[in-house]
Backbone as CSV, one residue per row, in Angstrom:
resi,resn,N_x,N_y,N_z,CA_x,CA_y,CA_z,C_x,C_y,C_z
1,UNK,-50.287,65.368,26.841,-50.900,64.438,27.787,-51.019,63.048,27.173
2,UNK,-51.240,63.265,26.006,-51.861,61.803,25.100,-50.340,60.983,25.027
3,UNK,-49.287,61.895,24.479,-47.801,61.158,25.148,-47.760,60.827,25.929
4,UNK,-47.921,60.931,27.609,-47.544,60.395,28.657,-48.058,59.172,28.667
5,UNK,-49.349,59.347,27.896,-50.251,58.179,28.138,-49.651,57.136,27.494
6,UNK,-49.377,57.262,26.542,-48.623,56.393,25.760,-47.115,56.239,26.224
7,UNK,-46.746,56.432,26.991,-45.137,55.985,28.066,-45.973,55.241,28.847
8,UNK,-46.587,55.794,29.559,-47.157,54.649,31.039,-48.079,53.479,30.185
9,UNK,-48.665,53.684,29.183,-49.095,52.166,28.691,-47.810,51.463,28.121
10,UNK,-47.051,52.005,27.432,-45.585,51.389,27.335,-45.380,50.259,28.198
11,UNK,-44.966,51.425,29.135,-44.113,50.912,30.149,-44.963,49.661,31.174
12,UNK,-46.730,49.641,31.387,-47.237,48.473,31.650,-47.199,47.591,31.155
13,UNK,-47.233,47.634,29.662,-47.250,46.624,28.645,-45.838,45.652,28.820
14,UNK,-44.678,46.248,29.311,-43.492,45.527,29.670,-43.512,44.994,30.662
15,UNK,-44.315,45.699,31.564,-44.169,44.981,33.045,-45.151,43.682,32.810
16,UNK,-46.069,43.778,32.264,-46.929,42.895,31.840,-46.285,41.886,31.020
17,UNK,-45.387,42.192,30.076,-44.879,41.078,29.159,-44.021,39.917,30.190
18,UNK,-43.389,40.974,30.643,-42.345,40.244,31.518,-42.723,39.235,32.659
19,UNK,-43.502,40.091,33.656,-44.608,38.541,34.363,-45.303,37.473,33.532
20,UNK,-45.279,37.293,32.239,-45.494,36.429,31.551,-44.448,35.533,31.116
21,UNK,-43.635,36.766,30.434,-42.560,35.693,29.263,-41.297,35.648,30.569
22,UNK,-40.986,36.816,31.730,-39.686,36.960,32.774,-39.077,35.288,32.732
23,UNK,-40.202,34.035,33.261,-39.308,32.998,33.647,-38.685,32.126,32.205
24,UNK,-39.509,32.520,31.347,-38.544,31.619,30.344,-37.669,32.328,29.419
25,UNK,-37.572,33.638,29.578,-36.402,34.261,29.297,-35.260,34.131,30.356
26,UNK,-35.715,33.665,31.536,-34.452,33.369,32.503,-33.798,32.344,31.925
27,UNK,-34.882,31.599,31.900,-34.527,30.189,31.751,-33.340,29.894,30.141
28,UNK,-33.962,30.824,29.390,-33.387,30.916,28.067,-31.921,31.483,28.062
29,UNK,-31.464,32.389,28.978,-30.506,32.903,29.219,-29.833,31.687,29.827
30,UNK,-30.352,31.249,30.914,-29.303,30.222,32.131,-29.079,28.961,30.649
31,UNK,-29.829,28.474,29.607,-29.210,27.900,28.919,-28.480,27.832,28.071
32,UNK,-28.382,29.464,27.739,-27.473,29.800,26.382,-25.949,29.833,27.196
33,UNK,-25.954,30.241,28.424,-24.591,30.553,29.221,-24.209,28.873,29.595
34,UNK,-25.053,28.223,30.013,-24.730,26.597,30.057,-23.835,26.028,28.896
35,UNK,-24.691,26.362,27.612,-24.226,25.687,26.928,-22.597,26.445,26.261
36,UNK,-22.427,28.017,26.206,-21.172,28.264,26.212,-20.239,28.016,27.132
37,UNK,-20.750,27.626,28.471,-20.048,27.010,29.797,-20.029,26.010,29.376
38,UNK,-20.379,24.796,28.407,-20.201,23.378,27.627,-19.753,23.630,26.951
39,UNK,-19.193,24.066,25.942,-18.597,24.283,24.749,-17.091,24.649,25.258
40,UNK,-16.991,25.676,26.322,-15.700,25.847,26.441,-15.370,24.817,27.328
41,UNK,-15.570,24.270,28.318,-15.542,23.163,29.242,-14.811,21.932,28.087
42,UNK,-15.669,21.684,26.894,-15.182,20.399,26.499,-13.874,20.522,25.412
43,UNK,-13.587,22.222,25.170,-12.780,22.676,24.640,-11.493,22.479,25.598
44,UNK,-11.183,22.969,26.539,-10.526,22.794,27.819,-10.338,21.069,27.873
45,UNK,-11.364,20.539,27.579,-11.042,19.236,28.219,-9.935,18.522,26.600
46,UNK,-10.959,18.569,25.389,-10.207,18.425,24.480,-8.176,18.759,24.192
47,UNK,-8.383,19.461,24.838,-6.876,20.364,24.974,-5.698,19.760,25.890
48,UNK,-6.534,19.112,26.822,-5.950,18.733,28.059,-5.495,16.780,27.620
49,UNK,-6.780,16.665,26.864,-6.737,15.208,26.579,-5.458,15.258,25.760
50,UNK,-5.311,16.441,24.478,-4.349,16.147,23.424,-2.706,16.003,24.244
51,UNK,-2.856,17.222,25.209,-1.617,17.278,25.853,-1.017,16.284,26.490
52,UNK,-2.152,15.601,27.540,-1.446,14.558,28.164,-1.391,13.327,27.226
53,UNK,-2.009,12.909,25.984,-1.484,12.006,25.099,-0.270,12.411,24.070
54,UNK,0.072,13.771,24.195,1.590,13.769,23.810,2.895,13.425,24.439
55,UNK,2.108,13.634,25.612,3.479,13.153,27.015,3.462,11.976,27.289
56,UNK,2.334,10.728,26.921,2.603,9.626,26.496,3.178,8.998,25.794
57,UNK,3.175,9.586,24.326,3.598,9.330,23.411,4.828,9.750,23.200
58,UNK,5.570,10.864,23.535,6.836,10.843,23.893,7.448,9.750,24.054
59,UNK,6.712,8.830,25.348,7.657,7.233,25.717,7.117,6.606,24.445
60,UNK,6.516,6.164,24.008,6.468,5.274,22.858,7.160,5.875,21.503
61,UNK,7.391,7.344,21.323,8.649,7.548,20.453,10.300,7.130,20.858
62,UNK,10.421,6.723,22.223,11.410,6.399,23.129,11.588,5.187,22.051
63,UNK,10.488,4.298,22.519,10.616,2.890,22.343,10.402,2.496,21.127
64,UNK,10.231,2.925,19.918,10.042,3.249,18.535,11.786,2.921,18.672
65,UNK,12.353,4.243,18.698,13.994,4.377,18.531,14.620,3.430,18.656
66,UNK,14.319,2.999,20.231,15.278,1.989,20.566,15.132,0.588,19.996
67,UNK,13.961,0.285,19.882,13.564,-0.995,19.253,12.790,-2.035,20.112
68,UNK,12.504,-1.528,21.179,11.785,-1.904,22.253,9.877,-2.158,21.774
69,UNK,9.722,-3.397,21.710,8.894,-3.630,20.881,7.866,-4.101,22.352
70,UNK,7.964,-4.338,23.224,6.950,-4.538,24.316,6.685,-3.192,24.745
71,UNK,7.443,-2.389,24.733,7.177,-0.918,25.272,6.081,-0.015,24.441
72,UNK,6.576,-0.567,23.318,5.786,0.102,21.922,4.213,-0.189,22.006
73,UNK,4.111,-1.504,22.341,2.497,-2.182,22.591,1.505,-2.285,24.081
74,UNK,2.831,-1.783,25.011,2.384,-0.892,25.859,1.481,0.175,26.245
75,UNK,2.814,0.769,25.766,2.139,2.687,25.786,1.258,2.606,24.557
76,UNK,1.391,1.985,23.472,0.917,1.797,22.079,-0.803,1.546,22.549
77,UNK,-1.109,0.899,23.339,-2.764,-0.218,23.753,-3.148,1.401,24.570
78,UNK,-2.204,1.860,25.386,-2.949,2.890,26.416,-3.182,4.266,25.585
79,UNK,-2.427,4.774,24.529,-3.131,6.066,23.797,-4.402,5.423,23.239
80,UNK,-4.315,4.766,22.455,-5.728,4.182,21.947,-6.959,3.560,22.441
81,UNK,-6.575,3.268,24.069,-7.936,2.666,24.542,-8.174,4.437,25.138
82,UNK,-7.090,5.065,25.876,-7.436,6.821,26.991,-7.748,7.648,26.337
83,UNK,-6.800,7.633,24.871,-7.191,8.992,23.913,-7.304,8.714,23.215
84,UNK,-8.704,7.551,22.225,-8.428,7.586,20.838,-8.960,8.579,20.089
85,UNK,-9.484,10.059,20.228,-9.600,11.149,19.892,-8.840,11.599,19.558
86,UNK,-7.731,11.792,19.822,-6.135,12.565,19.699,-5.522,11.973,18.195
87,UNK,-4.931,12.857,18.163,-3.872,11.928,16.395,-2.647,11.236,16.843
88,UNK,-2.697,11.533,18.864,-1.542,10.790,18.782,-2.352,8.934,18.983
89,UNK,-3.033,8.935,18.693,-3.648,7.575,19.173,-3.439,6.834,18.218
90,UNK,-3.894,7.558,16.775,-3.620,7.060,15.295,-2.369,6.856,14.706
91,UNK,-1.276,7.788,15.493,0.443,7.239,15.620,0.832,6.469,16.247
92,UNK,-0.281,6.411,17.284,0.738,4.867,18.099,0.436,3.595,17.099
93,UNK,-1.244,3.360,16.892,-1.253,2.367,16.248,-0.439,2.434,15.039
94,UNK,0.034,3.125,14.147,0.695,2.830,13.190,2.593,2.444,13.726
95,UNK,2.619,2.906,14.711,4.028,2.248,14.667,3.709,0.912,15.772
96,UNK,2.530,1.076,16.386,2.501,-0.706,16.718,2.324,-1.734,15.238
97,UNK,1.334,-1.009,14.429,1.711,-1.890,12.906,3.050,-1.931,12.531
98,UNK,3.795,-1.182,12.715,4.980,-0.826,11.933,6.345,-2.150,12.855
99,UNK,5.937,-1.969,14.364,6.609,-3.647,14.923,5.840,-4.585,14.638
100,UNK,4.572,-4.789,14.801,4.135,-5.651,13.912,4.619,-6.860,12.845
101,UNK,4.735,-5.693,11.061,5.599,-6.470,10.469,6.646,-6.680,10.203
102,UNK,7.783,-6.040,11.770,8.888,-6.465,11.454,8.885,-7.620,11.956
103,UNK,8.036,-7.929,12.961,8.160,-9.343,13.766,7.340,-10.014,13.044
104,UNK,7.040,-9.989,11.551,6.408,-10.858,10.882,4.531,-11.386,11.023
105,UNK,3.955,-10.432,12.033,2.813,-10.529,12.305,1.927,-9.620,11.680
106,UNK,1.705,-10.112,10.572,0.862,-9.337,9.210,-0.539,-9.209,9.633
107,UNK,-1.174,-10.052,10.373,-2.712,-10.208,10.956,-2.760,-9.047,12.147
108,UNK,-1.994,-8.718,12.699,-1.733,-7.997,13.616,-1.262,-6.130,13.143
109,UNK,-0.644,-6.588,12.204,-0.364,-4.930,11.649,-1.905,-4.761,11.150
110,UNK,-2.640,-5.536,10.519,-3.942,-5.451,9.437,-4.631,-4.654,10.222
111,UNK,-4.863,-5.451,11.852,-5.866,-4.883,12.835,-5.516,-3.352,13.026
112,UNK,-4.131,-3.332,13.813,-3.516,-1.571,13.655,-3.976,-0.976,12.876
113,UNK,-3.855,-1.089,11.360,-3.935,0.177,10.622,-5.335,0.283,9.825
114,UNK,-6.086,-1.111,9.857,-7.854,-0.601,10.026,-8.504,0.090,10.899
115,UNK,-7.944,0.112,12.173,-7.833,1.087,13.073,-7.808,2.461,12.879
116,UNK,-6.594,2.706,12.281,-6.069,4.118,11.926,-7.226,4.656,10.741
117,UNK,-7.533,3.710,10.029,-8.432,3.947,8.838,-10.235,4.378,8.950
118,UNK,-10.087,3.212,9.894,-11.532,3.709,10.537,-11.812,5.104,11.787
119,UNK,-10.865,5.546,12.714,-10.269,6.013,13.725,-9.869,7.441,13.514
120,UNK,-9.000,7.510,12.612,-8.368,8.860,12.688,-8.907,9.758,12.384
121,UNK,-9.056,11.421,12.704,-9.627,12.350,12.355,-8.759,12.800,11.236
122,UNK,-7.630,12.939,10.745,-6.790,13.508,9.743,-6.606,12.657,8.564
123,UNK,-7.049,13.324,7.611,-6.841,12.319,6.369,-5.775,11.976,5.528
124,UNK,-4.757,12.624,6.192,-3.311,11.979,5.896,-2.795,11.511,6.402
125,UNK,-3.321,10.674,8.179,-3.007,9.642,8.488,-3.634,8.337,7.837
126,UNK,-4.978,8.994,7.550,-5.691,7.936,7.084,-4.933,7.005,5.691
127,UNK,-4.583,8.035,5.190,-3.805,7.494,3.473,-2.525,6.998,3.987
128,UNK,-1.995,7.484,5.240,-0.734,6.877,5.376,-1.013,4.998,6.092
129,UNK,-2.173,4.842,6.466,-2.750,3.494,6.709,-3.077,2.903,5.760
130,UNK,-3.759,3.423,4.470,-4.103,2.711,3.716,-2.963,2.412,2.741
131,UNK,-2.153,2.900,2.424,-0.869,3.066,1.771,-0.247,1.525,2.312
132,UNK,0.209,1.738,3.779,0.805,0.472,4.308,0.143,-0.750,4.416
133,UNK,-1.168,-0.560,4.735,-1.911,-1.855,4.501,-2.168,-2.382,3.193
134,UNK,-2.068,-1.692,2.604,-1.761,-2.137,0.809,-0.825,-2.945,1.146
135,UNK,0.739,-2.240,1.437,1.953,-3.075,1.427,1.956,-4.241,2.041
136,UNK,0.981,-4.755,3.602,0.841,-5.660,4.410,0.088,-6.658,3.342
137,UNK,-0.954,-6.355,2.805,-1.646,-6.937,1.957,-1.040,-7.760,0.987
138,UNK,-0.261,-6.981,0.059,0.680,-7.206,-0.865,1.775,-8.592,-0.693
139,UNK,2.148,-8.289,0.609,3.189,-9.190,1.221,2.901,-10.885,1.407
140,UNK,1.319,-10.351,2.192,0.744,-11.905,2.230,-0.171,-11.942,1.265
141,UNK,-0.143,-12.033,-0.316,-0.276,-12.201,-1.322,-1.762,-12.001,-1.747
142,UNK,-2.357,-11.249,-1.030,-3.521,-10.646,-1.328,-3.686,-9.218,-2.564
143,UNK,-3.323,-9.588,-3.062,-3.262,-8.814,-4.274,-4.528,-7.847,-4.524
144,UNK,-5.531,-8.794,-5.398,-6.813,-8.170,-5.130,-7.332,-6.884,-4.343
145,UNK,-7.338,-7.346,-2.982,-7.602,-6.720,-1.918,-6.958,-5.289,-1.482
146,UNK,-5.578,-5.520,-1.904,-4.535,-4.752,-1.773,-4.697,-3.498,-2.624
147,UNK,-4.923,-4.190,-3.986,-5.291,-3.294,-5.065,-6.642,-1.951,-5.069
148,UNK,-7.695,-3.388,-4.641,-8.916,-2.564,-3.900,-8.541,-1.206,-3.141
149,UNK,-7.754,-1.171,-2.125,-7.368,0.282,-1.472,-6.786,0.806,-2.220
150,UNK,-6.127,1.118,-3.007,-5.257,1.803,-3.844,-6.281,2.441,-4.825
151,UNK,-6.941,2.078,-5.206,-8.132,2.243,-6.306,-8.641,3.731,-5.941
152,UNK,-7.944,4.689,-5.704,-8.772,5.831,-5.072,-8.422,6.802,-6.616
153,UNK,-9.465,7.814,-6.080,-9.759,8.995,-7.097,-8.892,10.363,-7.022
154,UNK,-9.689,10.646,-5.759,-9.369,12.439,-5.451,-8.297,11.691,-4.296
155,UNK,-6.916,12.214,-4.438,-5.953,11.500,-3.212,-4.796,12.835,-3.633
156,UNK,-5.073,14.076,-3.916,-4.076,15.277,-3.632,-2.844,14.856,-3.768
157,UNK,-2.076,15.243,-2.744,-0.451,15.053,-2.728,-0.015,13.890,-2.682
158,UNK,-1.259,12.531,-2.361,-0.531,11.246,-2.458,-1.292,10.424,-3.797
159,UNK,-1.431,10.961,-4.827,-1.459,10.385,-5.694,-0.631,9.734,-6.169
160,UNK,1.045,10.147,-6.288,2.046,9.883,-7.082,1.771,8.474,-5.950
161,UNK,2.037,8.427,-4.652,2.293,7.549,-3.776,1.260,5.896,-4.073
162,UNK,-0.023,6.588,-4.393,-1.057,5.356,-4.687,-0.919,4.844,-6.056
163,UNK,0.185,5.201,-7.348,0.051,4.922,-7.968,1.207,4.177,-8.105
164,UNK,2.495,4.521,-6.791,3.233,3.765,-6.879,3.175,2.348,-6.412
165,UNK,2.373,2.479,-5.684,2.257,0.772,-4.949,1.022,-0.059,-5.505
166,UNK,0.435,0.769,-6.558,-0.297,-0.131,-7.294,0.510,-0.870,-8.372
167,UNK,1.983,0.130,-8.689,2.403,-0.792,-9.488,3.551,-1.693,-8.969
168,UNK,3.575,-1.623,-7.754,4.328,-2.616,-7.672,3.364,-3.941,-7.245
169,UNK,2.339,-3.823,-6.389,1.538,-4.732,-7.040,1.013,-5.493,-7.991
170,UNK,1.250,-4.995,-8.933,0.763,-5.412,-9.913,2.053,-5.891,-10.753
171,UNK,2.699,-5.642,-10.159,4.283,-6.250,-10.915,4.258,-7.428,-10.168
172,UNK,3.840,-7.375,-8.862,4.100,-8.862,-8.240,3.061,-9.952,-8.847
173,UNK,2.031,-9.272,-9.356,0.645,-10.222,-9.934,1.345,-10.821,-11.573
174,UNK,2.660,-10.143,-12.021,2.952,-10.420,-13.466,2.293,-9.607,-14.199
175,UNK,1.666,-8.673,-14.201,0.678,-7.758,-14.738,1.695,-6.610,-15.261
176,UNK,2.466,-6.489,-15.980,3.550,-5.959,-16.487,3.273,-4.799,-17.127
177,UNK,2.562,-4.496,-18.395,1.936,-3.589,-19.044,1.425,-2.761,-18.031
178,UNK,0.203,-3.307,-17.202,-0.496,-2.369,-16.400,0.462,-1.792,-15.039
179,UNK,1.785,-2.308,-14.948,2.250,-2.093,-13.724,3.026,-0.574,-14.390
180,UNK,3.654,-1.050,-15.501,4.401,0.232,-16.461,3.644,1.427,-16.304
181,UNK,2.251,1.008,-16.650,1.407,2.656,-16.535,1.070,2.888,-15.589
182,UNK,1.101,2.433,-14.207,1.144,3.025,-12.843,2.177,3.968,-12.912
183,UNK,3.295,2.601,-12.920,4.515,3.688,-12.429,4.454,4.960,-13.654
184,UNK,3.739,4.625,-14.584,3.873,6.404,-15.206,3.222,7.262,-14.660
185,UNK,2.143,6.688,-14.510,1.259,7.955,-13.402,1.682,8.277,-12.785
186,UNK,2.733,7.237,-11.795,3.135,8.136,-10.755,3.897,9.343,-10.931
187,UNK,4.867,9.050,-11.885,5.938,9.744,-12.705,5.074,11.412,-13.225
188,UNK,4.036,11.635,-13.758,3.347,12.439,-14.166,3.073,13.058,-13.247
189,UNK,2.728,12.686,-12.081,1.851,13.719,-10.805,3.139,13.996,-9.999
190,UNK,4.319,13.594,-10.398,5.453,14.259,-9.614,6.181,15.724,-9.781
191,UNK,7.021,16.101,-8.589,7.360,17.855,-9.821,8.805,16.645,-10.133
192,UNK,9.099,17.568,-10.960,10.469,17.564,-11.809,11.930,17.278,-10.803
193,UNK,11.766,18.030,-9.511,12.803,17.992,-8.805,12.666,17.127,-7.735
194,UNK,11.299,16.002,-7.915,10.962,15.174,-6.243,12.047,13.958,-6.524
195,UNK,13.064,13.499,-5.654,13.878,12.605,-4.917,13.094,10.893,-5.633
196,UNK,11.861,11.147,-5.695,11.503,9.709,-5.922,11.244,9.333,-7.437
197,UNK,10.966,10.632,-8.026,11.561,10.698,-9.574,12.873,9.020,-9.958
198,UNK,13.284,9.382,-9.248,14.649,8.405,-9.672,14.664,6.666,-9.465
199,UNK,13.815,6.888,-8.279,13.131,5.505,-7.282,12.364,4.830,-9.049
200,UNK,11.361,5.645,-9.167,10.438,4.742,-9.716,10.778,4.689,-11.390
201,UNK,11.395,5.784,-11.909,11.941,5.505,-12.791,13.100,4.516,-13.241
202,UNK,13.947,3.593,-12.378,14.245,2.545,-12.093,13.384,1.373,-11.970
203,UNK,12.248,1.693,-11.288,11.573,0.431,-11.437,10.589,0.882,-13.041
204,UNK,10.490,1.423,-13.406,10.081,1.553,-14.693,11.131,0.495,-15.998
205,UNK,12.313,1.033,-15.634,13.809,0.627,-16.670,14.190,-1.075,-16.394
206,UNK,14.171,-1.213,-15.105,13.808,-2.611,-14.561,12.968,-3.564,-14.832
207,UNK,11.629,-3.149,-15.315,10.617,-4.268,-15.513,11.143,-5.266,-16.920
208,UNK,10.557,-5.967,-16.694,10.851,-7.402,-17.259,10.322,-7.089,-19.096
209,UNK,11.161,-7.752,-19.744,10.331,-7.371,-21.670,9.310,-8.203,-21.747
210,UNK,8.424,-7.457,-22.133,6.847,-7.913,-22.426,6.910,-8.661,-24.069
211,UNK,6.647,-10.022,-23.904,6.411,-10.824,-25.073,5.581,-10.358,-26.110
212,UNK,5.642,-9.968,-27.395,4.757,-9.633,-28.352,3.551,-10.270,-28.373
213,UNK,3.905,-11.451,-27.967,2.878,-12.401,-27.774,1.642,-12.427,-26.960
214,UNK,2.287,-11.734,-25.789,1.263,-11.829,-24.270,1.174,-10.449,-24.396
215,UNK,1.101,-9.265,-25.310,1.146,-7.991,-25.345,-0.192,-7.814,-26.276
């Protein structure tokens, strides 16, 4: 008997909990399903955004090829203002930098690929911006500045790469000694069989004889 008793107080004690706690356990439910109904919603949307900025970007790989440099800054302005979420947004601007300085507009590539730098979610677009804006830098004789980006630490697979354009920087500054031990670094973080082995070891054999004097 003393069991039963203890089922039917049970079982009040629930009915009782529930006219208490029932509406904000509804409520707790209708928000946990909301918010996985948000999560996949912006997943879906994310997906949809990447897709239709690849089918954009398609035409601006068009106009890349051909050499169509209004087309490029075109489609180039519309991934980056519709999708600058996407990585294709961070490719357009780099090949709008990339017409840029062929048409000699160095102020204009700068803007592009601070863009990409500040902008991109992938950090090997990012190094592939900072890499070229070095070179933009370099060109219009900002040395310093140029150098400043290059100055990195932890840079993985593009180490050999940051150590190459520090020394050619620094070959353009006359900085000869210090340009030699770039290009060795670079030489060191390469394998044995990489293609650019040959590149920079030329500009190694190339540099100019350092005066005993100025040494």
């Amino acid at each position: 008997m003393s069991l039963e008793q203890t089922e039917e107080e049970q079982v009040e004690a629930l009915k009782t909990w529930l006219r208490k706690n029932g509406s904000a356990m509804i409520i707790g439910l209708a928000l946990g399903l909301a918010a996985i109904g948000g999560y996949r919603f912006w997943v879906d949307y994310q997906a949809g955004q990447s897709q239709k900025a690849s089918m954009v970007y398609s035409n601006l790989q068009n106009y890349l090829i051909s050499g169509d440099s209004a087309g490029v800054f075109a489609v180039g302005r519309q991934l980056v203002e519709l999708f600058p979420g996407t990585p294709y947004a961070a490719l357009a601007a780099l090949g709008m930098a990339r017409m840029s300085v062929e048409s000699n507009s160095f102020d204009a590539a700068e803007v592009h690929l601070r863009w990409v730098i500040k902008n991109a979610n992938e950090d090997g677009l990012k190094h592939i911006a900072r890499l070229r804006l070095a070179r933009v830098l370099a060109t219009e004789k900002k040395y310093d500045e140029a150098l400043a980006l290059v100055k990195q630490s932890k840079l993985g697979s593009y180490t050999s790469l940051y150590s190459e354009i520090r020394g050619d920087i620094l070959l353009a500054k006359k900085q000869l000694e210090q340009a030699r031990s770039a290009y060795q670094q670079a030489l060191n973080t390469l394998a044995k069989d990489d293609r650019r082995r040959a590149l920079i070891e030329m500009k190694i054999n190339n540099l100019p004889a350092i005066d005993s004097a100025q040494s």
